[in-house]
C-alpha positions in Angstrom: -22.0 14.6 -7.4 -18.5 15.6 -9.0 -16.3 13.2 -9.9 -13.4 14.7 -7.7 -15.8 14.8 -4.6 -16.6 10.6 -5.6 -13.1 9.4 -5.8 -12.2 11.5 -2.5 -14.8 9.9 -0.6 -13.8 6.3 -2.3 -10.2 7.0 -1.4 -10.9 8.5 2.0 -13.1 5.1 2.8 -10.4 2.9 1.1 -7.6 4.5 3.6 -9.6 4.3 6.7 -10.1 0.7 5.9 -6.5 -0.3 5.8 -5.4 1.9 8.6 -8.5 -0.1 10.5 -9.4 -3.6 9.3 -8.7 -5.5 11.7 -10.5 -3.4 14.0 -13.7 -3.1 11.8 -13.4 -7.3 12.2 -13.2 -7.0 15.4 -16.1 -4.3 15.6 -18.3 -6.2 13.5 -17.5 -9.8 15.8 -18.3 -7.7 18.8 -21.5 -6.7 17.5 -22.2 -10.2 16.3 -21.8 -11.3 19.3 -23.8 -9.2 21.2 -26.7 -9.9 19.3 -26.0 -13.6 19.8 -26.1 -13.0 23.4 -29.2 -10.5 23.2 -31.0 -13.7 21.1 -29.6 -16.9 22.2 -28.0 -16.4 25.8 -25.4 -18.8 26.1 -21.8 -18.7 28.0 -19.7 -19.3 24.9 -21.3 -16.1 23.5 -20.0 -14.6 26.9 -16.5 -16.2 25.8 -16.5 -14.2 22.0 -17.9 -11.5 23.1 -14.9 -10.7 25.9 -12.2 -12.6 23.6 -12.8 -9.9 21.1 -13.1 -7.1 22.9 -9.7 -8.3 24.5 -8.4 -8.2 20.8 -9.6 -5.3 19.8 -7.9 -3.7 23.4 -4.8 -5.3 22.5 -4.7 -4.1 18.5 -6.0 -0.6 19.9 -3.3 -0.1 22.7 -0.4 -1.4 20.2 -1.3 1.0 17.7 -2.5 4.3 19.5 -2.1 4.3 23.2 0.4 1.9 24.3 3.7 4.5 24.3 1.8 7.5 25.8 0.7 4.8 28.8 4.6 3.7 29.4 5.8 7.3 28.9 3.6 8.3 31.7 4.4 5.6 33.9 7.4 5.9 33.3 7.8 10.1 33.9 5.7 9.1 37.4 7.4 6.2 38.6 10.8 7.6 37.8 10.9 11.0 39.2 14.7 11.5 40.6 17.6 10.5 38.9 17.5 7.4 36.3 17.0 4.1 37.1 17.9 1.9 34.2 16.6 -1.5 35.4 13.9 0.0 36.7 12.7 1.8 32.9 14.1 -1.5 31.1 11.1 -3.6 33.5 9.0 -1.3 32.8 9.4 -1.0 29.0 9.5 -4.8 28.6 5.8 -5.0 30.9 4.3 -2.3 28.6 5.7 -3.1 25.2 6.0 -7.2 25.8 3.5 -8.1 28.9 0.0 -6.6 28.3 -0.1 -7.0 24.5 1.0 -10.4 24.8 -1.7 -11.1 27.6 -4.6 -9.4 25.7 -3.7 -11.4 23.0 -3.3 -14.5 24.8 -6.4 -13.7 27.1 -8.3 -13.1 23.5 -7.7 -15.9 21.8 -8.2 -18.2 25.3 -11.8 -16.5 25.7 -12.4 -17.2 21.5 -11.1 -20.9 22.3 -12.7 -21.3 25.3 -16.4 -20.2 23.1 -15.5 -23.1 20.5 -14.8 -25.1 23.2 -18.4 -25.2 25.2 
């Protein structure tokens, strides 16, 4: 293999890791945890298992899909004239709100495994 093609593939890998590490975690908890469950069927497997698929929703919907979602609601909700208060709620619910509670709702459910 050239060398070009080996430190493309090393530098392509290195990027896609820090543009995704927490989400590889996350990936890699998920799957952890399904096999625990698969295994050794217990409720606090339950817990990790939807505590980190709540955090990997909440990284996910900060970092890709988050803006497109408020846009839309936003061009749908809003349709004559413009409403400040009404896009001000709605920006503080999509942009404040739902990744605060998945992160909350994550880190409960993770809790909540250690717990019991």
């Amino acid at each position: 293999m050239p060398t070009t093609l080996k430190v493309g593939l090393l530098s392509t890998i290195y990027a896609t890791w820090l543009h995704n590490n927490l989400a590889i975690g996350l990936l890699l908890a998920i799957a952890v945890s399904v096999l625990l469950l698969i295994f050794r069927p217990q409720r606090r497997f339950v817990f990790f298992l939807l505590g980190f698929i709540c955090l990997l929703l909440q990284f996910e919907y900060q970092k890709h899909f988050g803006k497109a979602l408020e846009q839309q609601t936003i061009n749908a909700v809003i349709l004559q004239g413009e409403s400040l208060r009404a896009r001000s709620v709605m920006e503080d619910f999509f942009q404040k709100f739902i990744p605060f509670a998945l992160w909350l709702g994550g880190w409960g459910l993770v809790f909540l495994g250690i717990v019991f």
